[in-house]
Structures are given as structure tokens and as C-alpha cells.
Biopython code that builds the backbone (N, CA, C, O; Angstrom):
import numpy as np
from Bio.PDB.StructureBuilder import StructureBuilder

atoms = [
    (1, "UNK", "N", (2.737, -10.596, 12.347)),
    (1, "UNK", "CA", (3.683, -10.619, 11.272)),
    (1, "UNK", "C", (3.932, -9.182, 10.828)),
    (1, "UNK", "O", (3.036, -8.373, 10.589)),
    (2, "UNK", "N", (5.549, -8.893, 10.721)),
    (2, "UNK", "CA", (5.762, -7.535, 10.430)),
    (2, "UNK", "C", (5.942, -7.424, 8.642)),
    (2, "UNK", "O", (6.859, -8.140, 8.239)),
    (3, "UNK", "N", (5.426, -6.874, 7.871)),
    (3, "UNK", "CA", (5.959, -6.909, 6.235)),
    (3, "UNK", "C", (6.128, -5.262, 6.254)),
    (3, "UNK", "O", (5.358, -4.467, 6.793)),
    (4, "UNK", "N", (7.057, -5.030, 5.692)),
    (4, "UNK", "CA", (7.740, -3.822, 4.933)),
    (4, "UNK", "C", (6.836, -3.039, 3.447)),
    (4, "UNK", "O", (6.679, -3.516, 2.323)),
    (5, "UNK", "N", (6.452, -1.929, 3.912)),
    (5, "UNK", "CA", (5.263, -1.335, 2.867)),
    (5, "UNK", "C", (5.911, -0.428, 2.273)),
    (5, "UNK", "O", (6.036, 0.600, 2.938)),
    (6, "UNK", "N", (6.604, -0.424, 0.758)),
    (6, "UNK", "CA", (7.748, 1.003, 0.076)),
    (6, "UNK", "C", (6.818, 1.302, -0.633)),
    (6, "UNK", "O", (5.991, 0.561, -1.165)),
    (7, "UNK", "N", (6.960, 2.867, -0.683)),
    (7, "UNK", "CA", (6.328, 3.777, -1.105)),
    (7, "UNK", "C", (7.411, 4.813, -2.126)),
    (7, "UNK", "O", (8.518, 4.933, -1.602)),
    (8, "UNK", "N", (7.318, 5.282, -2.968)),
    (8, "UNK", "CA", (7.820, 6.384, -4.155)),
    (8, "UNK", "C", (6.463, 7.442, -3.838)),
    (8, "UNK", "O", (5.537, 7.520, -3.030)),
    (9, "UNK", "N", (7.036, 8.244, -5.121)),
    (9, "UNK", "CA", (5.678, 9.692, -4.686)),
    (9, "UNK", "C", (4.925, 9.570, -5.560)),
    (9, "UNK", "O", (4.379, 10.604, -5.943)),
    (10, "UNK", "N", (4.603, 8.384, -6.186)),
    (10, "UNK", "CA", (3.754, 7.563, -7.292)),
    (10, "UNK", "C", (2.799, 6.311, -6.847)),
    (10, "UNK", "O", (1.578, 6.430, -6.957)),
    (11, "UNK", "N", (3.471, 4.931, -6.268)),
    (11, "UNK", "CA", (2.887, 4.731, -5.786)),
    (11, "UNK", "C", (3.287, 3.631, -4.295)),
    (11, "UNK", "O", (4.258, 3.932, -3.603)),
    (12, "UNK", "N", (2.470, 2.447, -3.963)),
    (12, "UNK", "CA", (3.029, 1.432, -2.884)),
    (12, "UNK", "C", (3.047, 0.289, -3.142)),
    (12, "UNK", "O", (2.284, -0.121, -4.017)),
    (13, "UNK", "N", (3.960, -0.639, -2.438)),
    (13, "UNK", "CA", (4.081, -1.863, -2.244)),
    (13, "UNK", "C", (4.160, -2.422, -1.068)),
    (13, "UNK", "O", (4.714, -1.929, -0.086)),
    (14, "UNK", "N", (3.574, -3.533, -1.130)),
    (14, "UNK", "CA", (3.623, -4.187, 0.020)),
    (14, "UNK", "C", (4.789, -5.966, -0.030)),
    (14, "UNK", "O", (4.477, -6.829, -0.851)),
    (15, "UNK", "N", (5.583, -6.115, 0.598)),
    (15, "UNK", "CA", (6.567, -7.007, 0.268)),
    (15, "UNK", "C", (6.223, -8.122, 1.292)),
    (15, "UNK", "O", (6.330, -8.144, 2.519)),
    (16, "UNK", "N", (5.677, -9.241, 0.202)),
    (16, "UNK", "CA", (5.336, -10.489, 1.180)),
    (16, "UNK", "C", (6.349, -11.640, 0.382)),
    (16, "UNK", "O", (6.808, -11.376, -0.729)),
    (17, "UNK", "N", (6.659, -13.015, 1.114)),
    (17, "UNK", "CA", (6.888, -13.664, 0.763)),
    (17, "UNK", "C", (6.514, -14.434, -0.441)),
    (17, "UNK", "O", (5.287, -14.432, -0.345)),
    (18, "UNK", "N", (6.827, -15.149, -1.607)),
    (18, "UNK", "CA", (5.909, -15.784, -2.268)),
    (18, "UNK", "C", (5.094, -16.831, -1.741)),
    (18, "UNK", "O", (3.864, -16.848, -1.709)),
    (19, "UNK", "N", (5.939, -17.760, -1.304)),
    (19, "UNK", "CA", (5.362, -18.955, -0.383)),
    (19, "UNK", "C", (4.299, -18.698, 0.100)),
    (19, "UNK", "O", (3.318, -19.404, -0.134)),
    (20, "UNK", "N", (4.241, -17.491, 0.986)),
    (20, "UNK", "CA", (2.792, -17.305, 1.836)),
    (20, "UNK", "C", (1.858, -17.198, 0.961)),
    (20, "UNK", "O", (0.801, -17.738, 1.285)),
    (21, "UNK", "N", (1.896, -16.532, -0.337)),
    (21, "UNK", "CA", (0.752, -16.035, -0.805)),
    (21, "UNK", "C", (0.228, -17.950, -1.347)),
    (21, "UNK", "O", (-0.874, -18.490, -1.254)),
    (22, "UNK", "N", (1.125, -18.328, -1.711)),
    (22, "UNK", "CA", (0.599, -19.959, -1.881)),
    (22, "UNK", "C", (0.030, -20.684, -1.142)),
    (22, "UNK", "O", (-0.632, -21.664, -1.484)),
    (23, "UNK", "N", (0.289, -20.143, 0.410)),
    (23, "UNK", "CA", (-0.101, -21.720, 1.577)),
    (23, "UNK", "C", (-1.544, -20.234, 1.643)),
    (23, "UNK", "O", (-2.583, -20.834, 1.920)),
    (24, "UNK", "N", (-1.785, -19.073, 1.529)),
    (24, "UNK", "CA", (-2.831, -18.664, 1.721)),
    (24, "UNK", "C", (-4.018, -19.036, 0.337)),
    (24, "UNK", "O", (-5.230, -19.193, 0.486)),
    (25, "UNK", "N", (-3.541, -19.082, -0.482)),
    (25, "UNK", "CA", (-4.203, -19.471, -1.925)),
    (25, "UNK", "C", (-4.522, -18.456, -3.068)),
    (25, "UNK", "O", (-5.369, -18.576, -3.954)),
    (26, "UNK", "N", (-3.568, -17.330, -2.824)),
    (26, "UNK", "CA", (-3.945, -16.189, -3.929)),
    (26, "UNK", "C", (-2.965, -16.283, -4.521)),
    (26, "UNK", "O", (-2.890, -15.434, -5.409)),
    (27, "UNK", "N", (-2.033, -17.017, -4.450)),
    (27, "UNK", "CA", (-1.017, -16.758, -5.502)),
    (27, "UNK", "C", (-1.160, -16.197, -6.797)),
    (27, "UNK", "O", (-0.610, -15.244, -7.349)),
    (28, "UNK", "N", (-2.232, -17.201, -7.238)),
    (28, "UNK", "CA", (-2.463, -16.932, -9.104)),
    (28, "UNK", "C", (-3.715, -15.785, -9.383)),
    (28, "UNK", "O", (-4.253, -15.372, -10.411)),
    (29, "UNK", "N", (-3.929, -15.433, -7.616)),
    (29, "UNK", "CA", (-4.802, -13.937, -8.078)),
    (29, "UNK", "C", (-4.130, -12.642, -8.228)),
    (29, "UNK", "O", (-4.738, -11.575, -8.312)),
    (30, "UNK", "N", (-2.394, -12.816, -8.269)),
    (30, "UNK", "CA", (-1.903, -11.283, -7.984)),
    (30, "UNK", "C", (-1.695, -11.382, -9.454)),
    (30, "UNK", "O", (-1.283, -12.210, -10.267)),
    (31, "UNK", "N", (-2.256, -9.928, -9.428)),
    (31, "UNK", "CA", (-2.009, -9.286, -10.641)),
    (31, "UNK", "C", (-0.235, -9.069, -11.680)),
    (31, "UNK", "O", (0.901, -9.241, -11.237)),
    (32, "UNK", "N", (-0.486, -8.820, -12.531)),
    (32, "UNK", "CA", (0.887, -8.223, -13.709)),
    (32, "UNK", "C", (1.271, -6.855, -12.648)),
    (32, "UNK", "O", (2.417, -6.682, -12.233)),
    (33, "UNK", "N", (0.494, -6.237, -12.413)),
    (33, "UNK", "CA", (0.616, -5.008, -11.617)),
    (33, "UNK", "C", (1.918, -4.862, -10.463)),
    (33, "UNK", "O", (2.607, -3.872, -10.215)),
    (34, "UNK", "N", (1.960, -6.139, -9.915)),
    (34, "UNK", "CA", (2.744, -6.461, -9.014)),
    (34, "UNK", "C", (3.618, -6.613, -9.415)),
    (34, "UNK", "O", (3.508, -6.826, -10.623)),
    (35, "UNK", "N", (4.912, -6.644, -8.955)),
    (35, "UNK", "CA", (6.473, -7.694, -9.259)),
    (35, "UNK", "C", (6.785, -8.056, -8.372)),
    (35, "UNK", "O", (6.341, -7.932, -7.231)),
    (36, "UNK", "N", (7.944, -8.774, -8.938)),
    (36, "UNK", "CA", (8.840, -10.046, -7.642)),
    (36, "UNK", "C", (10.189, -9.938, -7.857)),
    (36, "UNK", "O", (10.660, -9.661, -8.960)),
    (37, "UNK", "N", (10.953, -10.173, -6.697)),
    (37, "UNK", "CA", (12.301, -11.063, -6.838)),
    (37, "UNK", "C", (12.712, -11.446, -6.164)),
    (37, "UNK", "O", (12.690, -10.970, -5.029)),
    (38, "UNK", "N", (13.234, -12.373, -6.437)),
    (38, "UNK", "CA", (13.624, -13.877, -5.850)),
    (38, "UNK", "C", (12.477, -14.239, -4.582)),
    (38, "UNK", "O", (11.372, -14.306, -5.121)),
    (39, "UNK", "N", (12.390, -14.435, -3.439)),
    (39, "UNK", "CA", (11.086, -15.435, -2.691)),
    (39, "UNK", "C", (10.238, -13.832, -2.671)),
    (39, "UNK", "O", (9.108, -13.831, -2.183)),
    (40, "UNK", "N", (10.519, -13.185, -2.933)),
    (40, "UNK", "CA", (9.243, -11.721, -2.554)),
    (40, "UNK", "C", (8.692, -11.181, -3.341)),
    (40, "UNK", "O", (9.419, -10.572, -4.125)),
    (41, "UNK", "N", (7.708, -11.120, -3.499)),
    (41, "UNK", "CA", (6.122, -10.682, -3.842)),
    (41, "UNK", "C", (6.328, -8.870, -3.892)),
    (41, "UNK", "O", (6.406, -8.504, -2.719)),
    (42, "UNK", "N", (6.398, -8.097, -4.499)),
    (42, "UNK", "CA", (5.601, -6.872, -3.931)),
    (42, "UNK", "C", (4.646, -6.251, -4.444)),
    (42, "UNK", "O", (4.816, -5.472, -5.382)),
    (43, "UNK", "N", (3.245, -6.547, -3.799)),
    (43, "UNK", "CA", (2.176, -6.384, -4.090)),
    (43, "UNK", "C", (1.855, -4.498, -4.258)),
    (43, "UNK", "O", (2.304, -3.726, -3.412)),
    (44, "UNK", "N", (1.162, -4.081, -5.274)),
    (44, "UNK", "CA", (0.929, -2.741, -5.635)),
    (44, "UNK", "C", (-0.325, -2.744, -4.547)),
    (44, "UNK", "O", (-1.038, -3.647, -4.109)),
    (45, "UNK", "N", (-0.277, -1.689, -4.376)),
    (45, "UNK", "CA", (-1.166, -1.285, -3.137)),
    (45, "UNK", "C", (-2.763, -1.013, -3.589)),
    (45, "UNK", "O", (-3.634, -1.078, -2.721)),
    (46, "UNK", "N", (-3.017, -0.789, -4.609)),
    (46, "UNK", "CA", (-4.703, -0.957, -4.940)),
    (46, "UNK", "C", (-5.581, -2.068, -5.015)),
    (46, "UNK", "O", (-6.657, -2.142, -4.422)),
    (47, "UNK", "N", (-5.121, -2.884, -5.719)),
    (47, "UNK", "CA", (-5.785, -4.341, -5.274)),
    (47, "UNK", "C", (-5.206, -5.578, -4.519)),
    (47, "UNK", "O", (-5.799, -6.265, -3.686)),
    (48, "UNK", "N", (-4.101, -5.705, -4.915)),
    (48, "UNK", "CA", (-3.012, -7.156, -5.014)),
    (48, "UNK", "C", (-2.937, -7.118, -3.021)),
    (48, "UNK", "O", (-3.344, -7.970, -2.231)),
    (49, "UNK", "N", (-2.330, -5.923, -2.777)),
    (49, "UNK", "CA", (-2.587, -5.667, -1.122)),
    (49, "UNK", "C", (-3.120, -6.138, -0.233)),
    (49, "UNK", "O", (-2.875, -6.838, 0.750)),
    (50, "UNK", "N", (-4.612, -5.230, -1.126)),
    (50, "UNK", "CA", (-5.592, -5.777, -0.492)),
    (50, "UNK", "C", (-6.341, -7.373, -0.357)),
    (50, "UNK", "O", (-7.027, -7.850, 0.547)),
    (51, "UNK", "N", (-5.968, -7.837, -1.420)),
    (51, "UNK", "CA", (-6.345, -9.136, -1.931)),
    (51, "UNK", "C", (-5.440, -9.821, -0.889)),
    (51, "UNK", "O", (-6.034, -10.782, -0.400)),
    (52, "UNK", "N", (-4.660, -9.713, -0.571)),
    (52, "UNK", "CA", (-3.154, -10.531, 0.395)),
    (52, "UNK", "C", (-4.243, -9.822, 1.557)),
    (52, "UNK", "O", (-5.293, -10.445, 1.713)),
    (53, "UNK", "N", (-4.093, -8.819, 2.207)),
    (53, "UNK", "CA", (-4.778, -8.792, 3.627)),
    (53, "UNK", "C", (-6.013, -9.462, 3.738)),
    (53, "UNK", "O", (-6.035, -10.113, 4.783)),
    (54, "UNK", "N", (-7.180, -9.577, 2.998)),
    (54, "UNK", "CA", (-8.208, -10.087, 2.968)),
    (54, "UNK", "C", (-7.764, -11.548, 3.614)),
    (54, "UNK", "O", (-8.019, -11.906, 4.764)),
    (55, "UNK", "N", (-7.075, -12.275, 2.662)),
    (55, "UNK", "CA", (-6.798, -13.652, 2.910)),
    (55, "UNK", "C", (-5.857, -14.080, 4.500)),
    (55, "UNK", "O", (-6.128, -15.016, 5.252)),
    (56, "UNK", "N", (-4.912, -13.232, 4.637)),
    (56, "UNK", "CA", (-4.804, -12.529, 5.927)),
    (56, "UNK", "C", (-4.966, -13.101, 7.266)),
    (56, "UNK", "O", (-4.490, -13.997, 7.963)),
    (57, "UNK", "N", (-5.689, -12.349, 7.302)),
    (57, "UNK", "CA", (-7.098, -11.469, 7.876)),
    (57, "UNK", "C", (-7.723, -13.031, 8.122)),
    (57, "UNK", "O", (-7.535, -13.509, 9.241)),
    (58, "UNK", "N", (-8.362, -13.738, 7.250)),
    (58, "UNK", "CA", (-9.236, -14.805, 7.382)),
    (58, "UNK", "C", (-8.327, -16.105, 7.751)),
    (58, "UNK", "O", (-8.625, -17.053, 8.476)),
    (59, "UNK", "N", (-7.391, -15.911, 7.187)),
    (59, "UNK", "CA", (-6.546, -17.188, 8.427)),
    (59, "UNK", "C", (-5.931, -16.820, 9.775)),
    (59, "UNK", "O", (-5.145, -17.437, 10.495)),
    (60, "UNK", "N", (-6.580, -15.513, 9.916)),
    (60, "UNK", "CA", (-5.749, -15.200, 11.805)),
    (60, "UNK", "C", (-4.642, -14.910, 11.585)),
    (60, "UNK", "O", (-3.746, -15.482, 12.205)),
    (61, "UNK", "N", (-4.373, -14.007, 10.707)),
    (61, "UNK", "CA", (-3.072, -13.400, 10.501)),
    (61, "UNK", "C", (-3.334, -12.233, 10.810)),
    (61, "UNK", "O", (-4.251, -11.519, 10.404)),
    (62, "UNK", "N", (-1.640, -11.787, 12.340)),
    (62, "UNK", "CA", (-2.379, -10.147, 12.328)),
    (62, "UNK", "C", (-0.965, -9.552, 11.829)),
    (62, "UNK", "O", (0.127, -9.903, 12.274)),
    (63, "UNK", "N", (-1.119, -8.873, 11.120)),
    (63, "UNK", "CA", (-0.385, -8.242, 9.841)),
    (63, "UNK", "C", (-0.252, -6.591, 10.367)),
    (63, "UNK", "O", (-1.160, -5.864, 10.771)),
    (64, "UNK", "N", (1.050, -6.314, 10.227)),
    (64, "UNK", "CA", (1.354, -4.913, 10.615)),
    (64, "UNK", "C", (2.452, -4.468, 10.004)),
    (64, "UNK", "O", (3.407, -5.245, 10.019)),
    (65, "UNK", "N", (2.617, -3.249, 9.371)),
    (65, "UNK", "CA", (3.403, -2.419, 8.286)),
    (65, "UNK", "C", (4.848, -2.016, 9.271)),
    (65, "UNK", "O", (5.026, -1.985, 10.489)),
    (66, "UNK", "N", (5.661, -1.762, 8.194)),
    (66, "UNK", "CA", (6.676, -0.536, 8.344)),
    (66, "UNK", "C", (6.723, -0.151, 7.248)),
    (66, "UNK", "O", (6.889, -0.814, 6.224)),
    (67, "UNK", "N", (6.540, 1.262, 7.397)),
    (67, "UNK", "CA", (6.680, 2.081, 6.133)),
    (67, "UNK", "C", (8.105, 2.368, 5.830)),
    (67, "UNK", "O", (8.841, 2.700, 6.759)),
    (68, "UNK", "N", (8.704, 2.245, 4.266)),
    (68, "UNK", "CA", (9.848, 2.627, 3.721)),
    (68, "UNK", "C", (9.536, 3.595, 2.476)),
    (68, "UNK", "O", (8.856, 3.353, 1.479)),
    (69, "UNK", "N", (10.078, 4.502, 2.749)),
    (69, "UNK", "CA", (9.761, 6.075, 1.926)),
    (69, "UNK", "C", (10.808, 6.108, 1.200)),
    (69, "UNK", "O", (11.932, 5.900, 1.656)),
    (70, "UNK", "N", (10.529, 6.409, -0.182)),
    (70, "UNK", "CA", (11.899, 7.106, -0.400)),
    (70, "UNK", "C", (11.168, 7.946, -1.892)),
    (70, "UNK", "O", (10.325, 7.539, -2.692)),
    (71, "UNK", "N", (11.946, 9.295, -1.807)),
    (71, "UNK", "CA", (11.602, 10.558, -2.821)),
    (71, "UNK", "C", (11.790, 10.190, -4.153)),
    (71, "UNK", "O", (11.009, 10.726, -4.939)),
    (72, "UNK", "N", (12.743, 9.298, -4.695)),
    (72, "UNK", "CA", (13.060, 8.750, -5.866)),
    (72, "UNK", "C", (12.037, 8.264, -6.204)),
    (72, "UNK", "O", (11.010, 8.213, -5.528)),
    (73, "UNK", "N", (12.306, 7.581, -8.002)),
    (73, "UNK", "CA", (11.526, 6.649, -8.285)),
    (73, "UNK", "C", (12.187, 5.018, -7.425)),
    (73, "UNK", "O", (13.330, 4.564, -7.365)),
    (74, "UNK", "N", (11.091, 4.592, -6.963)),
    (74, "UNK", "CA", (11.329, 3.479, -6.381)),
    (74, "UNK", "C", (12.243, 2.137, -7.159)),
    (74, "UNK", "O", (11.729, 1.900, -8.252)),
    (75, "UNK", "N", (13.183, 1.422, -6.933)),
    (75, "UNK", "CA", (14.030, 0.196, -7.652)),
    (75, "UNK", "C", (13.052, -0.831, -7.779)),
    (75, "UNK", "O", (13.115, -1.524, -8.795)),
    (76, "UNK", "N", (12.040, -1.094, -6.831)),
    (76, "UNK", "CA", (10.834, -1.562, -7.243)),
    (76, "UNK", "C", (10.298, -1.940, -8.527)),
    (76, "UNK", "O", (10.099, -3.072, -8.968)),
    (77, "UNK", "N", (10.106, -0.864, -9.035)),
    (77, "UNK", "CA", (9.565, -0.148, -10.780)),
    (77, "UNK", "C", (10.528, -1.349, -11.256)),
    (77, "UNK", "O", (9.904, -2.070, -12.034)),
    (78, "UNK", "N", (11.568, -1.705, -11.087)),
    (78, "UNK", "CA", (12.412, -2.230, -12.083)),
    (78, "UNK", "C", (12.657, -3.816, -12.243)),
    (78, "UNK", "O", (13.310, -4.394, -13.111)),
    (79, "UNK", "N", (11.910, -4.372, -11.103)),
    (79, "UNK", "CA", (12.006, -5.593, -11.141)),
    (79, "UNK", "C", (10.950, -6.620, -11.926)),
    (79, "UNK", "O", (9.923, -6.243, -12.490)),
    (80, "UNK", "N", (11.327, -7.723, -11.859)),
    (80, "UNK", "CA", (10.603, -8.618, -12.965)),
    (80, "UNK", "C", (8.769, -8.250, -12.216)),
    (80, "UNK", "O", (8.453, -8.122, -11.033)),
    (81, "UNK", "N", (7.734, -8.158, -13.700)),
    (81, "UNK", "CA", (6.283, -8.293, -13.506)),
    (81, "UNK", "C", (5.925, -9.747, -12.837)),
    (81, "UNK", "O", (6.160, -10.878, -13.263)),
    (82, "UNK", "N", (5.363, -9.373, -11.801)),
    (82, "UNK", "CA", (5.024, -10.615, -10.920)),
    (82, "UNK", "C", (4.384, -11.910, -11.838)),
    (82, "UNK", "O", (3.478, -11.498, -12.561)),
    (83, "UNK", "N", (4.541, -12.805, -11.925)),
    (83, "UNK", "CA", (3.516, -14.552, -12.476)),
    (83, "UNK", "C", (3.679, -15.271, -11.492)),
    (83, "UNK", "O", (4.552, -15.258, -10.624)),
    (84, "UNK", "N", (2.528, -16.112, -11.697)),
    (84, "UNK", "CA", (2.499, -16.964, -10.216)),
    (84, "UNK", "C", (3.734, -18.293, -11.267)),
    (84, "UNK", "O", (3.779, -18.278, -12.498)),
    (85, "UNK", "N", (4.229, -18.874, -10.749)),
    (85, "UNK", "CA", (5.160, -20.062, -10.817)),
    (85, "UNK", "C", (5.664, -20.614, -9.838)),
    (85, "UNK", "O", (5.244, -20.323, -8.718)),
    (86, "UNK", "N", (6.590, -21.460, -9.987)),
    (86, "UNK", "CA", (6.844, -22.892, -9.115)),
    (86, "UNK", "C", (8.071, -22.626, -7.962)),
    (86, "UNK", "O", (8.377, -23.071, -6.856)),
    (87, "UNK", "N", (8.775, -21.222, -9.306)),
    (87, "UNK", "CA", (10.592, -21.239, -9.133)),
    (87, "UNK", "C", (10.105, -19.948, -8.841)),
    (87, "UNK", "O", (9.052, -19.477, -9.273)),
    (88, "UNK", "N", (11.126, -19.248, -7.894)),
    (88, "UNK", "CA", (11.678, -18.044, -7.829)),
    (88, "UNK", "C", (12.111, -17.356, -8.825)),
    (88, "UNK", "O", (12.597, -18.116, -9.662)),
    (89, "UNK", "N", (12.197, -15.619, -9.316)),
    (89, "UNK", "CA", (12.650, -15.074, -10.236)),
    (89, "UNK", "C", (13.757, -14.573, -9.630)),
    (89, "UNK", "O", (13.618, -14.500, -8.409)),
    (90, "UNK", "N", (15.262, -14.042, -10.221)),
    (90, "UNK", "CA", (16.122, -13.039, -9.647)),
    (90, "UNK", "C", (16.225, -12.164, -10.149)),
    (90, "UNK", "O", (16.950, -11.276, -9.700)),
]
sb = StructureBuilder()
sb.init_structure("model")
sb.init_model(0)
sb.init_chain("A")
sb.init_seg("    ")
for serial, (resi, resn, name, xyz) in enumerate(atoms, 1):
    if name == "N":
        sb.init_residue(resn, " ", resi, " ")
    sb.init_atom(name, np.array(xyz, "f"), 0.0, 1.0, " ", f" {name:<3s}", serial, name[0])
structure = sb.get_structure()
């Protein structure tokens, strides 16, 4: 599985589906730290990340990056603070 990892000169995200993080079972462990919109997750790269690869990882998921850079502050920053729920945010 390929997921998209954006980076600013502050900090990272990692952009997973929401769904997955549900059929894996961390949904309601990602942090405020994180945000979302609409089916995507983007997990901050110090814990929430890692917490998603761990789980991963243990269902035989092999998980591999593309990095997206950009010098700005990231549009990221601006989207809704991640909560686990039922519905999608936009």
C-alpha cells in the first residue's frame, strides 16, 4: 500500500484513509493532533503515524511512503482537528 507523507519545515503527515484506521481498530486512538477531510485521516508524524504503522505492520500490511514537500506552511494546518466519528468531515 502506497500513502502520501506531506511535510512543511515544521512538521509531517501521513494521509490514510479513515475507514482503514477503523477495520484496523485505532480509530478512536488518533489523537486532536491529527486532522481530517472528508474519507482522510492525516496523521501527525510523532505518535498518530506511528500508532497507524504499528497496527499496520501487525495485520500484514506493507506500507510505503511518497514524500510531498512543500516550503510553505502546509494547507494541512488548516483543516478540521481529527475525532473519530461515523460521518466524514469536509
Amino acid at each position: 500500500m502506497k500513502l502520501n507523507f506531506y511535510t512543511d519545515s515544521g512538521h509531517g503527515w501521513l494521509a490514510v484513509k479513515r475507514d482503514l484506521l477503523v477495520t484496523l481498530g485505532i480509530a478512536d486512538k488518533i489523537s486532536t493532533y491529527s486532522y481530517q477531510r472528508g474519507e482522510t485521516a492525516y496523521l501527525e508524524e510523532d505518535c498518530d503515524a506511528s500508532e497507524f504503522l504499528s497496527a499496520a505492520r501487525q495485520a500484514g500490511l506493507d506500507v510505503q511512503f511518497t514524500d510531498r514537500h512543500t516550503n510553505g506552511r502546509h494547507p494541512i494546518r488548516s483543516y478540521a482537528t481529527y475525532r473519530h466519528t461515523t460521518t466524514a468531515i469536509k
